[in-house]
KOLLOPA-265210 format. One record per residue: residue number from 1; chain; x, y, z of N, C-alpha, C in turn. Coordinates in pm, 1 decimal, always signed. Example, Ala and Ser with C-alpha at 12.3 -4.5 7.8 and 13.67 -1.06 7.14 Angstrom:
<pts>
{1 "A" {+1319.0 -569.0 +780.0} {+1230.0 -450.0 +780.0} {+1320.0 -330.0 +780.0}}
{2 "A" {+1285.0 -225.0 +708.0} {+1367.0 -106.0 +714.0} {+1290.0 +3.0 +787.0}}
</pts>
This chain:
<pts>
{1 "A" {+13137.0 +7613.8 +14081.5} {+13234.2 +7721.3 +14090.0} {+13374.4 +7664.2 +14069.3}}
{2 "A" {+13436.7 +7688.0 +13969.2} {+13568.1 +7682.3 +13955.1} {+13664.0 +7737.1 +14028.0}}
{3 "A" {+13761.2 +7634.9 +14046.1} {+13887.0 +7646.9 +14183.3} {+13927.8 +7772.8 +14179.6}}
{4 "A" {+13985.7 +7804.5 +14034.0} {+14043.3 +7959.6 +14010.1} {+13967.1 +8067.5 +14089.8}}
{5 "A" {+13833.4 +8058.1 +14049.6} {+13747.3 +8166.4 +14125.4} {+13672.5 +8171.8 +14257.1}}
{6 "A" {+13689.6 +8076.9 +14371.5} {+13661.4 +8022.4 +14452.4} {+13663.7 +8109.3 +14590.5}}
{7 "A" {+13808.3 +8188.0 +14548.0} {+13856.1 +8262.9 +14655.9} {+13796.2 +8404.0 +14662.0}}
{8 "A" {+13777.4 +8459.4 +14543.0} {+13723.4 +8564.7 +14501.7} {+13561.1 +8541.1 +14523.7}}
{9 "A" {+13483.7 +8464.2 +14488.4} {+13328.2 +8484.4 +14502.7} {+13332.3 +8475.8 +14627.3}}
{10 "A" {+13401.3 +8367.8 +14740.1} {+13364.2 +8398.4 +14865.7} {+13420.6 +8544.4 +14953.5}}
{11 "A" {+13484.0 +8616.7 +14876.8} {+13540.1 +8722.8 +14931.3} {+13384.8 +8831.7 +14917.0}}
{12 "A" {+13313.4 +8806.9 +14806.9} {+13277.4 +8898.5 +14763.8} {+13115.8 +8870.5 +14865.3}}
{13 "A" {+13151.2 +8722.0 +14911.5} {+12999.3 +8651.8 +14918.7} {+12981.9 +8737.5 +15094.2}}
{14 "A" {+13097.6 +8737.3 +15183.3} {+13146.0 +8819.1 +15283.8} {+13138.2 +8983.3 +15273.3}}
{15 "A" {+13175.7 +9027.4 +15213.1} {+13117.8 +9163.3 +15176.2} {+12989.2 +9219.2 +15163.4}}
{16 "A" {+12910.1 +9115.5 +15076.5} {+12722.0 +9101.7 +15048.9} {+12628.4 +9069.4 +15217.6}}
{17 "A" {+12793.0 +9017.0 +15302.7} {+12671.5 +8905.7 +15413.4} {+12722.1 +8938.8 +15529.9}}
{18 "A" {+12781.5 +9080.0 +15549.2} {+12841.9 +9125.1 +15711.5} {+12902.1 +9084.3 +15727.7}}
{19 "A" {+13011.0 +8991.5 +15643.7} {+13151.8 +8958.1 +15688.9} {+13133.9 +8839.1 +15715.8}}
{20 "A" {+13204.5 +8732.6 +15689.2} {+13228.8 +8625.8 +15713.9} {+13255.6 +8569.9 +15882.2}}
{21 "A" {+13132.8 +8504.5 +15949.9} {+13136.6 +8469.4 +16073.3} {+13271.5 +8347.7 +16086.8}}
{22 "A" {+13189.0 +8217.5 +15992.4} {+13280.2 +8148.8 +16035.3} {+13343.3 +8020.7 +15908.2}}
{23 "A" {+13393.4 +7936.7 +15903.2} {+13428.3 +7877.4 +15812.5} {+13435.4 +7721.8 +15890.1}}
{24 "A" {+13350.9 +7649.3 +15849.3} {+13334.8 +7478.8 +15920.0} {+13391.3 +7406.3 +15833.9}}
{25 "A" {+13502.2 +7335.3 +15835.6} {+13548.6 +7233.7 +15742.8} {+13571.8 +7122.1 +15743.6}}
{26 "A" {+13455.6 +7005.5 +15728.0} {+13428.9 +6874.8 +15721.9} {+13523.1 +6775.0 +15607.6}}
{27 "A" {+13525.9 +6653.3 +15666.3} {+13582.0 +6520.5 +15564.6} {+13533.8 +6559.1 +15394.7}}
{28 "A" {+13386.7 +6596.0 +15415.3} {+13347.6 +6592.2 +15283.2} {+13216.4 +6702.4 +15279.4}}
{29 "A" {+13237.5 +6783.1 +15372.4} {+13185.1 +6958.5 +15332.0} {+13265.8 +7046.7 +15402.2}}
{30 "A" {+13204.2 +7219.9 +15314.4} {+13253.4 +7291.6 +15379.9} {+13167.2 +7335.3 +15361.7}}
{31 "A" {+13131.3 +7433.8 +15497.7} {+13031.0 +7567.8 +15550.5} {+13077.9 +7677.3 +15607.3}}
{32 "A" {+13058.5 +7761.7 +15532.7} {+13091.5 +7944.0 +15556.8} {+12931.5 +7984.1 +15591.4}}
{33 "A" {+12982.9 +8095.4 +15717.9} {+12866.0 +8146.2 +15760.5} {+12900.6 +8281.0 +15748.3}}
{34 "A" {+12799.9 +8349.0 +15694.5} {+12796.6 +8536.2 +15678.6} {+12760.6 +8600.5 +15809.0}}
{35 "A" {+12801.6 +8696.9 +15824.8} {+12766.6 +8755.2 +15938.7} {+12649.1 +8801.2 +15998.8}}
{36 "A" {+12519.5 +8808.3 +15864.9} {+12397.0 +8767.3 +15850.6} {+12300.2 +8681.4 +15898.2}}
{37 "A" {+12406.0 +8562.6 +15869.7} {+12380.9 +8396.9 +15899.9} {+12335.6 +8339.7 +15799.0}}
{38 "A" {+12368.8 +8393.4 +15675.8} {+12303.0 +8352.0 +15569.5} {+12482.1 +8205.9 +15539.7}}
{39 "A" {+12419.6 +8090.3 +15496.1} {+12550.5 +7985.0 +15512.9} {+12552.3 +7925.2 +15322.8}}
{40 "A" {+12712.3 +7884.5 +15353.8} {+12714.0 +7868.0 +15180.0} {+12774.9 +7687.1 +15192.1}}
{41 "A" {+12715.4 +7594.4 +15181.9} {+12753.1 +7429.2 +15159.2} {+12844.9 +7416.0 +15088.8}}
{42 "A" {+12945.3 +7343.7 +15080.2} {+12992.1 +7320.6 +14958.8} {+13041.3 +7179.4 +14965.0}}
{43 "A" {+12984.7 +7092.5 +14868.0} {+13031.7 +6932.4 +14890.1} {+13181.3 +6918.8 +14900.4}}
{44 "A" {+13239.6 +6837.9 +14934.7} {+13400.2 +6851.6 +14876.5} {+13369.0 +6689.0 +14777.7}}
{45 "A" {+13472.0 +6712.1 +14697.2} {+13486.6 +6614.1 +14612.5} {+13587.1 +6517.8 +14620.7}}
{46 "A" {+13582.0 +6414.7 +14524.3} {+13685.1 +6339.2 +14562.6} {+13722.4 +6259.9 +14665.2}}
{47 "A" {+13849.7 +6252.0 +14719.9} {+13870.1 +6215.9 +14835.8} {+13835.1 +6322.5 +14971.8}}
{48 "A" {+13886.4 +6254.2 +15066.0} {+13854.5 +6323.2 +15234.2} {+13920.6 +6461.6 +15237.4}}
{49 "A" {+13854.4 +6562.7 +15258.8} {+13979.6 +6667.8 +15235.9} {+14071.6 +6621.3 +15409.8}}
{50 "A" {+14228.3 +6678.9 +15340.0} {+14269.6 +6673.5 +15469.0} {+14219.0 +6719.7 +15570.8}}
{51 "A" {+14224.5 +6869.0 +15588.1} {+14227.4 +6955.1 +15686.1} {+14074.3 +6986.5 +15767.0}}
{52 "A" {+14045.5 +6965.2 +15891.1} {+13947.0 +6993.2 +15928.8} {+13945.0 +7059.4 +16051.9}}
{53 "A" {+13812.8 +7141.1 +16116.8} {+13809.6 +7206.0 +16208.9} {+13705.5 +7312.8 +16193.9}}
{54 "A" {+13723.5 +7422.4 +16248.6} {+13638.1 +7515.9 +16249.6} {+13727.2 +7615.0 +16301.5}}
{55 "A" {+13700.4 +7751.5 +16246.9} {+13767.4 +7875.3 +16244.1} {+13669.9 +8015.8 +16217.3}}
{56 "A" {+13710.2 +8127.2 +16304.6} {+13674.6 +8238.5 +16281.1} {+13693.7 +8280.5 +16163.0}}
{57 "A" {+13583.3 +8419.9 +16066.6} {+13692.1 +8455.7 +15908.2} {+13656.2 +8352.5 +15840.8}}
{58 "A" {+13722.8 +8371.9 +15709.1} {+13716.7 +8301.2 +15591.9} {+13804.5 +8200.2 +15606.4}}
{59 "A" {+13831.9 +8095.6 +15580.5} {+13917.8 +8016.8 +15602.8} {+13921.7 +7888.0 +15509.2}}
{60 "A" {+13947.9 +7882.9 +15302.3} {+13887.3 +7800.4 +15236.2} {+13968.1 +7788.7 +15171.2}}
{61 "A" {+14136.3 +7778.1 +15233.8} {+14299.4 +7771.0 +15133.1} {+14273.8 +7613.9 +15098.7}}
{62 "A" {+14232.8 +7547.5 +15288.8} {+14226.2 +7383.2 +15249.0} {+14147.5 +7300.6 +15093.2}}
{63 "A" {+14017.5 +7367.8 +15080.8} {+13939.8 +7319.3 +14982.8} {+13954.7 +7385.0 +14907.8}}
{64 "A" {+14066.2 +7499.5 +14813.4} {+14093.4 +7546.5 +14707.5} {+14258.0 +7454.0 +14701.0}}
{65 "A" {+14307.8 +7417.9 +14812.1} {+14433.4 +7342.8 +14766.7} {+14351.6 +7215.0 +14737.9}}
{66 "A" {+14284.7 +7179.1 +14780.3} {+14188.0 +7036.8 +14759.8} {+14167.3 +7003.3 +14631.7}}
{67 "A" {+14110.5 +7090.4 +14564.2} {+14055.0 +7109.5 +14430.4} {+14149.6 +7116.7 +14326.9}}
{68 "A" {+14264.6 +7218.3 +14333.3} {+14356.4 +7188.5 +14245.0} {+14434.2 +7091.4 +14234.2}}
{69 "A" {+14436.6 +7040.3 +14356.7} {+14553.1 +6910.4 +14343.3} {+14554.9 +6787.3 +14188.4}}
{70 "A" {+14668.6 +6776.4 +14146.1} {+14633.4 +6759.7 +14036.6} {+14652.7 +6572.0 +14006.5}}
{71 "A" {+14494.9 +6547.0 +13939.3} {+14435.9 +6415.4 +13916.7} {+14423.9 +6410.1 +13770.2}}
{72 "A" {+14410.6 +6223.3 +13781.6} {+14384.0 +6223.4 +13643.8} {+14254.1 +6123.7 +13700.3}}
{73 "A" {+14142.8 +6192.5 +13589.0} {+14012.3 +6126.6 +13596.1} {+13928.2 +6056.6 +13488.3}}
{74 "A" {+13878.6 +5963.0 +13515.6} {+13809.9 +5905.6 +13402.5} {+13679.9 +5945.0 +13395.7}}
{75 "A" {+13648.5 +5988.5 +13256.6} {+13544.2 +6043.1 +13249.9} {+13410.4 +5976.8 +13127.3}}
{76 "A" {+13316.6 +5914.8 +13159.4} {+13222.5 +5846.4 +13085.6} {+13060.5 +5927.5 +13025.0}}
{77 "A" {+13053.8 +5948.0 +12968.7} {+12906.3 +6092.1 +12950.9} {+12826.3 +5965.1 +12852.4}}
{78 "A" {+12703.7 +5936.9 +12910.6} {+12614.5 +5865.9 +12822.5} {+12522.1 +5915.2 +12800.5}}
{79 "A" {+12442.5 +5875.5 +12706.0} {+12306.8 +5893.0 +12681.4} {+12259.5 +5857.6 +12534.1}}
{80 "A" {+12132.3 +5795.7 +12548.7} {+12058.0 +5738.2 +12451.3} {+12141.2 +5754.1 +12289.0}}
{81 "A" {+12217.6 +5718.9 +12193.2} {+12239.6 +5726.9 +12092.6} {+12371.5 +5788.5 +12090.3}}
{82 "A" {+12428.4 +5832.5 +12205.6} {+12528.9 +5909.5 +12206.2} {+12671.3 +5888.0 +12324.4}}
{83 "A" {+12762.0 +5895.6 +12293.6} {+12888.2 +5881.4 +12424.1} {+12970.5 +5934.4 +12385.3}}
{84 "A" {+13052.1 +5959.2 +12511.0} {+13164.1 +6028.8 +12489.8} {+13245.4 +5987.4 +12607.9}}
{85 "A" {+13365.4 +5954.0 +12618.3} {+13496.9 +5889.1 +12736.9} {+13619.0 +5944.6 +12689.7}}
{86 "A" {+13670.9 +5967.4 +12802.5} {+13787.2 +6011.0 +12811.5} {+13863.9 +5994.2 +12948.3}}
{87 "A" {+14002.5 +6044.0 +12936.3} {+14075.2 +6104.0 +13060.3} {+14119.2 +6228.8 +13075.6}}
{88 "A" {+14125.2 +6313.8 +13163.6} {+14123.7 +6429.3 +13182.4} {+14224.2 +6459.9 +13278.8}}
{89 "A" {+14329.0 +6543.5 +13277.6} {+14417.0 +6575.0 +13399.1} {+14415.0 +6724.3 +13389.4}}
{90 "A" {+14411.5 +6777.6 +13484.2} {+14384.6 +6952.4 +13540.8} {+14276.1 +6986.0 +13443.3}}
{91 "A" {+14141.7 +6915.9 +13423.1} {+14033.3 +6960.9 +13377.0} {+14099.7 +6980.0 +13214.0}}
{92 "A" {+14173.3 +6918.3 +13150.2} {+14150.9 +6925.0 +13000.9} {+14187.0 +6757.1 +13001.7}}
{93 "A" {+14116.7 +6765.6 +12854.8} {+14091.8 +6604.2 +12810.1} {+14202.5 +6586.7 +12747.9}}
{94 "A" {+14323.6 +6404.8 +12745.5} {+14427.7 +6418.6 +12723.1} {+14386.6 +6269.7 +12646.2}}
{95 "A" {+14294.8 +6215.8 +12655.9} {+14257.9 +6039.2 +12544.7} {+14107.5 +6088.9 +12551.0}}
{96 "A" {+14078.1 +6057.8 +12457.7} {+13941.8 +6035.7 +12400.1} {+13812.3 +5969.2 +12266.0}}
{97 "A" {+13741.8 +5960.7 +12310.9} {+13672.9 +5888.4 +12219.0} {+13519.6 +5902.1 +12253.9}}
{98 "A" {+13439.3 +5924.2 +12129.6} {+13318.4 +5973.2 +12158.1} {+13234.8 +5888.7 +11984.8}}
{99 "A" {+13123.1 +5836.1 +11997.2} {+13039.6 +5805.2 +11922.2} {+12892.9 +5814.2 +11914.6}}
{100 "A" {+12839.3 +5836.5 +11841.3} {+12655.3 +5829.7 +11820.2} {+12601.8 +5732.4 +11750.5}}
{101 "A" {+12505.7 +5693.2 +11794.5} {+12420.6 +5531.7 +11724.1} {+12297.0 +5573.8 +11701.1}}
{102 "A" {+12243.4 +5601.2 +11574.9} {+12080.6 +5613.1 +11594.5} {+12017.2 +5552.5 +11668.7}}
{103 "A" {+11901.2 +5562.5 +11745.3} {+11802.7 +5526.2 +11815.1} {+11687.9 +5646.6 +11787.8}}
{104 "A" {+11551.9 +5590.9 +11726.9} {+11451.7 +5620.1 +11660.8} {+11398.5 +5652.3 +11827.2}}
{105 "A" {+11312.3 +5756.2 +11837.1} {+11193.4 +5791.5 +11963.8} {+11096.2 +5696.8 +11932.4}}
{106 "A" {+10991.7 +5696.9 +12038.1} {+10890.1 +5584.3 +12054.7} {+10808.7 +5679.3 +11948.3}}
{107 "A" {+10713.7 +5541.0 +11958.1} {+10626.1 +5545.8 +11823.2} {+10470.3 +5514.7 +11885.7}}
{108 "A" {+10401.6 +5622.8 +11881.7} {+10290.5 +5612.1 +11980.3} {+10178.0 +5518.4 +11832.1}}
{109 "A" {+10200.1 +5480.6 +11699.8} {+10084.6 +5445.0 +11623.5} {+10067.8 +5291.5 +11725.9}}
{110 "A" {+9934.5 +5233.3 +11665.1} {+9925.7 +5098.4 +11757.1} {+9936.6 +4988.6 +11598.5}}
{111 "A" {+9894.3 +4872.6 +11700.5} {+9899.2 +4752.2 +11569.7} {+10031.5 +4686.1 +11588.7}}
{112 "A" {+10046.0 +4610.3 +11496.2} {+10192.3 +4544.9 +11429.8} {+10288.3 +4616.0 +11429.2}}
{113 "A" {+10267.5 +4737.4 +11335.8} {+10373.2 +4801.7 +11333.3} {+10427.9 +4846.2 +11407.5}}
{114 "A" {+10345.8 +4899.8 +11577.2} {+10441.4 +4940.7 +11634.8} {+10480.3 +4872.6 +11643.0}}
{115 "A" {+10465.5 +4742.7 +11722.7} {+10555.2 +4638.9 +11806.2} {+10670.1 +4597.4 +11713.7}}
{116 "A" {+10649.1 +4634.5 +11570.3} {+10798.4 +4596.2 +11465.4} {+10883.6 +4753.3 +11560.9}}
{117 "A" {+10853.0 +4819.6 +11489.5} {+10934.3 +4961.5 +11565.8} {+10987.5 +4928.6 +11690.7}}
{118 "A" {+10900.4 +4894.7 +11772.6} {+10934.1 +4893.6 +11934.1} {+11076.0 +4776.1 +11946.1}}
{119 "A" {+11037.3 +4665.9 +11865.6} {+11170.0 +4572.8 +11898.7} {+11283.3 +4627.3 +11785.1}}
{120 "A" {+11288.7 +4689.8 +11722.2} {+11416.6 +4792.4 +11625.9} {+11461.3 +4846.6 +11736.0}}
{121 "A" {+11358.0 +4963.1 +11792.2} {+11434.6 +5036.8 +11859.7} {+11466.6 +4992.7 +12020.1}}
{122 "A" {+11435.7 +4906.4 +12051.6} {+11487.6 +4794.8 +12155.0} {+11640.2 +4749.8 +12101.4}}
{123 "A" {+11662.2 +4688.1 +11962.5} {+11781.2 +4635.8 +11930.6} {+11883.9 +4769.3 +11902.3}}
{124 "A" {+11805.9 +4873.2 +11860.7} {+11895.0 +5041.9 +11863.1} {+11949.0 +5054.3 +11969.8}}
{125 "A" {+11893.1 +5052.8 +12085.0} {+11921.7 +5099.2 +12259.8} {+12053.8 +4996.4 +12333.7}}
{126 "A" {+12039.1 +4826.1 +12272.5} {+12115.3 +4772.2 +12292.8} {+12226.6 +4796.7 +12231.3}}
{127 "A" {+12227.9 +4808.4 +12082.4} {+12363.1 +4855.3 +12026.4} {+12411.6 +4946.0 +12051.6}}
{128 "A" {+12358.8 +5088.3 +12079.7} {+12370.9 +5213.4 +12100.3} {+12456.4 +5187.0 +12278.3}}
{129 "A" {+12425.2 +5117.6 +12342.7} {+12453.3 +5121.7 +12477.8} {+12603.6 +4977.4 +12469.6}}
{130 "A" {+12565.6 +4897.2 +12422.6} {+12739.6 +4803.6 +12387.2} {+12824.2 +4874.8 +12306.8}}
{131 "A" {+12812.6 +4952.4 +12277.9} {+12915.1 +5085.5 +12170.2} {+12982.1 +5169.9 +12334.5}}
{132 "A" {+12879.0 +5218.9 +12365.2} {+12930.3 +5284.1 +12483.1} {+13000.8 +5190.2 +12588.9}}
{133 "A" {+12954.9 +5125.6 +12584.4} {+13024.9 +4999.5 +12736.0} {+13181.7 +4941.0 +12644.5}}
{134 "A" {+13173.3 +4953.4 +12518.7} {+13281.9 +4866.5 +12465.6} {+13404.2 +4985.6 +12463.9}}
{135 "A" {+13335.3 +5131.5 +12454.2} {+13504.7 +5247.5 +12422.1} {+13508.7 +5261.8 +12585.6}}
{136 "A" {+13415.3 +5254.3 +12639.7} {+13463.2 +5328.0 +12790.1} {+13577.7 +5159.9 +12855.4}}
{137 "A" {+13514.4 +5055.3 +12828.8} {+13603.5 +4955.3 +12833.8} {+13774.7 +5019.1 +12782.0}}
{138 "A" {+13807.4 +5007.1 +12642.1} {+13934.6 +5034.4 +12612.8} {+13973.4 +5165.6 +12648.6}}
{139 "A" {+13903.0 +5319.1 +12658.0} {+13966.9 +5437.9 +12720.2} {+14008.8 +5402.9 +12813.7}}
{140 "A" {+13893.2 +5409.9 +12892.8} {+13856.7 +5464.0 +13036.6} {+13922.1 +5333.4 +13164.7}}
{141 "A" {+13870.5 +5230.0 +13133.0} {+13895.0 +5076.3 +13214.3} {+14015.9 +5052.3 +13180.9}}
{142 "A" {+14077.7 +5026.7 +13101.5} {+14238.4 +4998.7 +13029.0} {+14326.9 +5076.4 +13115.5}}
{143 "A" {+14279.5 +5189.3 +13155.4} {+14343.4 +5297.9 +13230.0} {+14320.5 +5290.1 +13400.2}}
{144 "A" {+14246.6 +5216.9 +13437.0} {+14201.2 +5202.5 +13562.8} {+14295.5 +5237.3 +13678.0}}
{145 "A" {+14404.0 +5177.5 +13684.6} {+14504.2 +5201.8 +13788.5} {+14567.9 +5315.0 +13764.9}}
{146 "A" {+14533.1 +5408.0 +13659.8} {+14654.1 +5514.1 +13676.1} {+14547.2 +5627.3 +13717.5}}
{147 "A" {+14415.3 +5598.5 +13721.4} {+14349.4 +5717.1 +13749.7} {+14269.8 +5747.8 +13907.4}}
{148 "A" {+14282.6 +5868.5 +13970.0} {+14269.9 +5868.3 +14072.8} {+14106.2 +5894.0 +14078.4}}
{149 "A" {+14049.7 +5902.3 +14017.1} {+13888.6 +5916.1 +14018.9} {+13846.3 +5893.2 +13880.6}}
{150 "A" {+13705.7 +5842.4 +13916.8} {+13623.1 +5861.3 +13758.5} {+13422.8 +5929.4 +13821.2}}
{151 "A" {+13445.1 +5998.1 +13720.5} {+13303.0 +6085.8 +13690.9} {+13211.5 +6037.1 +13583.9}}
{152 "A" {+13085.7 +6023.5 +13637.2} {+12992.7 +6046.3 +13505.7} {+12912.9 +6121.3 +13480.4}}
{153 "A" {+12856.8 +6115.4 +13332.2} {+12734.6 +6207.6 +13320.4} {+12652.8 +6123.5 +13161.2}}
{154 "A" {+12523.6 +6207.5 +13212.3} {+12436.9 +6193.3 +13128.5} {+12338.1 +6088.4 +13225.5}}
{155 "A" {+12261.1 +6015.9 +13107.0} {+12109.2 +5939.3 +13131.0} {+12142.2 +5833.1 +13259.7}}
{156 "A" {+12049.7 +5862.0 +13372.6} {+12138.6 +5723.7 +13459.5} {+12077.4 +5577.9 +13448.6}}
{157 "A" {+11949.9 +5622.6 +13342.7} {+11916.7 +5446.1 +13315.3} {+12014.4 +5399.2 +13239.7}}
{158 "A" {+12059.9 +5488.7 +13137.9} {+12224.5 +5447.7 +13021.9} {+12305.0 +5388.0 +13092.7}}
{159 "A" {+12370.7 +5473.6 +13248.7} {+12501.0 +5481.1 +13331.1} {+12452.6 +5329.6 +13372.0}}
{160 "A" {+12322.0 +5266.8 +13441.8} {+12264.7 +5157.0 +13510.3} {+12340.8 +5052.8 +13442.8}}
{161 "A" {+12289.2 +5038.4 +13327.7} {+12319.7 +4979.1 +13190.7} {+12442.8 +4914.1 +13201.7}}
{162 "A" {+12542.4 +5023.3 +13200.4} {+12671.1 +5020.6 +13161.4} {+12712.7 +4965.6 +13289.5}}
{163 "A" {+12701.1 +5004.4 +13408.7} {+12751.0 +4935.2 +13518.0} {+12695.3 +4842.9 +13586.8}}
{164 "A" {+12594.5 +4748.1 +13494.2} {+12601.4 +4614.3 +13492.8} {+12644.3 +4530.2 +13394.4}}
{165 "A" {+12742.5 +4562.1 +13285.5} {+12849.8 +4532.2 +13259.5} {+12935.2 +4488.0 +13340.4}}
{166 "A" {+12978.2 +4336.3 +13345.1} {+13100.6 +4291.1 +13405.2} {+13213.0 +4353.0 +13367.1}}
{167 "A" {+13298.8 +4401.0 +13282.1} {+13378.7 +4496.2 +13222.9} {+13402.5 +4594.7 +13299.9}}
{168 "A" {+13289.0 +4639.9 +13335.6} {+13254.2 +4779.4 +13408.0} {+13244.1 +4852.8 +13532.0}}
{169 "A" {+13170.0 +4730.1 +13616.9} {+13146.7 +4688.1 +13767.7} {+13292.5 +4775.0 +13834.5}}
{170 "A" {+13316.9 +4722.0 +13841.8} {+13456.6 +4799.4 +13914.9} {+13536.3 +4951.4 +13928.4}}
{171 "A" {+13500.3 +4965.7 +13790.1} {+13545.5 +5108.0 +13794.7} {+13426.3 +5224.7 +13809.0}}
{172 "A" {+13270.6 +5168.7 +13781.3} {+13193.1 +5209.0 +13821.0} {+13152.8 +5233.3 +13997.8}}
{173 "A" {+13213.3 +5132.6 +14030.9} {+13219.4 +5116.8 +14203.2} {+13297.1 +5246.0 +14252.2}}
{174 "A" {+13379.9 +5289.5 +14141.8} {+13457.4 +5378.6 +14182.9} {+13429.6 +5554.5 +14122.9}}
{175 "A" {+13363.5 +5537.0 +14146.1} {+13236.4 +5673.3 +14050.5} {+13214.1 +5753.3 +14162.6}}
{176 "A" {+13263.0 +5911.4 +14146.4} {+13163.0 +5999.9 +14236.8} {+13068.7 +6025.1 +14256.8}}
{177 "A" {+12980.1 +6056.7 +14331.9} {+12855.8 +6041.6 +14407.1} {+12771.1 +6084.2 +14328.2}}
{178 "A" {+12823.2 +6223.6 +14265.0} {+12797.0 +6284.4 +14152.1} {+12744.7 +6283.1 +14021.7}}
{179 "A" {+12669.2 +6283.1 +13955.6} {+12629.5 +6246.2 +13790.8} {+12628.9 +6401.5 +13727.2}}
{180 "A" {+12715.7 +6462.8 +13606.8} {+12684.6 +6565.1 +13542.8} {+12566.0 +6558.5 +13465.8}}
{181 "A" {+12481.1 +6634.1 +13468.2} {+12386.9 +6648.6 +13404.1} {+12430.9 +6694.7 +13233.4}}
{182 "A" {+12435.1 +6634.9 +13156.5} {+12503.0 +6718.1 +12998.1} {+12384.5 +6627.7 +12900.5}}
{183 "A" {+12429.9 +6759.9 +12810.4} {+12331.8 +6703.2 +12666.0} {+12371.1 +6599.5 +12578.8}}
{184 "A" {+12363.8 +6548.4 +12502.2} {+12382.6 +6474.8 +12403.8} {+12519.3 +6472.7 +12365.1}}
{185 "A" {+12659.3 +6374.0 +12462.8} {+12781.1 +6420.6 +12444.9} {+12795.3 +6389.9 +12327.2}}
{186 "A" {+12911.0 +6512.2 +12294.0} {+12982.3 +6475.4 +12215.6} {+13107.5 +6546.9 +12289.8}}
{187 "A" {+13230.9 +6588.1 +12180.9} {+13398.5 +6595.1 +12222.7} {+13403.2 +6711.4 +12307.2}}
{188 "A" {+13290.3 +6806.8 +12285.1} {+13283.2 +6933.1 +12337.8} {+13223.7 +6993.0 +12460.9}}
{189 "A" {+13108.4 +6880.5 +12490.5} {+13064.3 +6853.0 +12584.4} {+13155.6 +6778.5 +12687.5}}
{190 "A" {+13251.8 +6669.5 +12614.4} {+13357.1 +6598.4 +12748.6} {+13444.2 +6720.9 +12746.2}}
{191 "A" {+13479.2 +6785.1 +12690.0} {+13600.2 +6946.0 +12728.3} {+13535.8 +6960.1 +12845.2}}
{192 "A" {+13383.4 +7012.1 +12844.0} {+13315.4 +7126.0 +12931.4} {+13316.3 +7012.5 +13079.3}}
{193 "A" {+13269.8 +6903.4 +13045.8} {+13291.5 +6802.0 +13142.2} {+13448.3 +6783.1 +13259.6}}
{194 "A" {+13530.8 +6768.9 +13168.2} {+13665.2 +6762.2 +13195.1} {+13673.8 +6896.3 +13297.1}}
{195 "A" {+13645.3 +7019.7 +13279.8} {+13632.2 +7153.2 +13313.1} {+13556.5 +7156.8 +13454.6}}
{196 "A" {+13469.5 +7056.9 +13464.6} {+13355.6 +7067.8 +13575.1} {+13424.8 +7003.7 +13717.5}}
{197 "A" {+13499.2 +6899.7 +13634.1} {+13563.7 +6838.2 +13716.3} {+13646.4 +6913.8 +13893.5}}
{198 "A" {+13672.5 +6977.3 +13793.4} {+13765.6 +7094.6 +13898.1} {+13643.0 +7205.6 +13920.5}}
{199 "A" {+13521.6 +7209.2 +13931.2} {+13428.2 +7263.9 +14034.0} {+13370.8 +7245.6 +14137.7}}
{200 "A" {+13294.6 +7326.0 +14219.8} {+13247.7 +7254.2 +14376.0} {+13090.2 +7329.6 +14351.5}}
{201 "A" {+12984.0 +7230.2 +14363.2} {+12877.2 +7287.3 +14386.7} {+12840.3 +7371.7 +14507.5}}
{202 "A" {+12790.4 +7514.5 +14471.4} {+12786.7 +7571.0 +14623.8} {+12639.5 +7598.1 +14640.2}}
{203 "A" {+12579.0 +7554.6 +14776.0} {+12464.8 +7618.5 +14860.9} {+12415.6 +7700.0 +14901.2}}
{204 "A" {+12345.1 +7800.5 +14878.6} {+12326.8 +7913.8 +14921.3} {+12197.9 +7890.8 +15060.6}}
{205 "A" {+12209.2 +7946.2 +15177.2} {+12082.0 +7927.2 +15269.7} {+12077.4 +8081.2 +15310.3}}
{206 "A" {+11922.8 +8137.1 +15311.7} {+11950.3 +8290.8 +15348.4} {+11954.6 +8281.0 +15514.6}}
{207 "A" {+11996.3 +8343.1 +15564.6} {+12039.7 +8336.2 +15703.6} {+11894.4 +8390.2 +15816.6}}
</pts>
């Protein structure tokens, strides 16, 4: 759910659920309860939100000021044959760089030939994956100190990969908990990425 609309679905989510009982606001969740008892999770991201406590009513200014506060994030999207890195500030992409490397699918014939195939596309996966470790190096790492978070997405045997890279180690250490799930990045996919950034996954429990 995007910050913009945050205030509005839970208005509406209170209306659907007998009114909003209560609003719990943790380091790194928040929980709204309906008057139902039906409760809505919501991770917080990022850093600790400030504000915590518990309150009667709706009470979710803290984790919509949370969310907008404005970051610049590094953003890495892998997967098999494909990448895409950037930096992103208020959810649009402001440096970027994105590439694709063939890598052939497995090859179920037997014999020789596979095992020729199998070590190609062994040397595909390596190139395909030092392409990615080498732009997220100059975007994304080059940039390290000016950015207040970095996100990833895509394949996490790819992400594994990449953050056992010495290059890498570090700013990977510094990765939200988080992995976007995305297709085959490319420039359009890091937009939609960049975009996600500034969302909060929400929980629904029926009461």
């Amino acid at each position: 759910m995007s910050v913009e609309r945050l205030h509005g679905w839970f208005e509406r989510f209170g209306e659907r659920n007998d009114g909003v009982g209560t609003t719990h606001l943790r380091p790194h969740e928040v929980t709204v309860t309906g008057g139902n008892g039906t409760t809505v999770r919501a991770a917080v991201p990022f850093e600790r939100l400030d504000t915590v406590g518990e309150s009667d009513g709706l009470w979710i200014e803290p984790l919509v000021e949370h969310l907008g506060r404005p970051r610049r994030i590094g953003l890495i999207l892998v997967r098999l044959g494909g990448h895409s890195v950037g930096i992103a500030e208020q959810g649009r992409v402001v440096v970027s760089r994105t590439d694709r490397k063939p890598v052939h699918g497995r090859n179920s014939a037997g014999g020789w030939s596979q095992q020729r195939f199998a070590r190609r596309r062994e040397r595909q996966v390596r190139e395909a994956l030092r392409a990615a470790a080498d732009d997220a190096v100059e975007v994304v790492a080059a940039r390290s100190t000016e950015l207040d978070a970095v996100v990833l997405g895509g394949d996490r045997k790819a992400l594994d990969t990449l953050y056992a890279d010495s290059r890498l180690g570090a700013l990977f250490a510094r990765a939200e908990p988080r992995v976007l799930d995305v297709p085959e990045p490319r420039r359009t996919v890091l937009d939609d990425a960049a975009a996600r950034t500034r969302c909060v996954e929400l929980v629904i429990r029926d009461g």
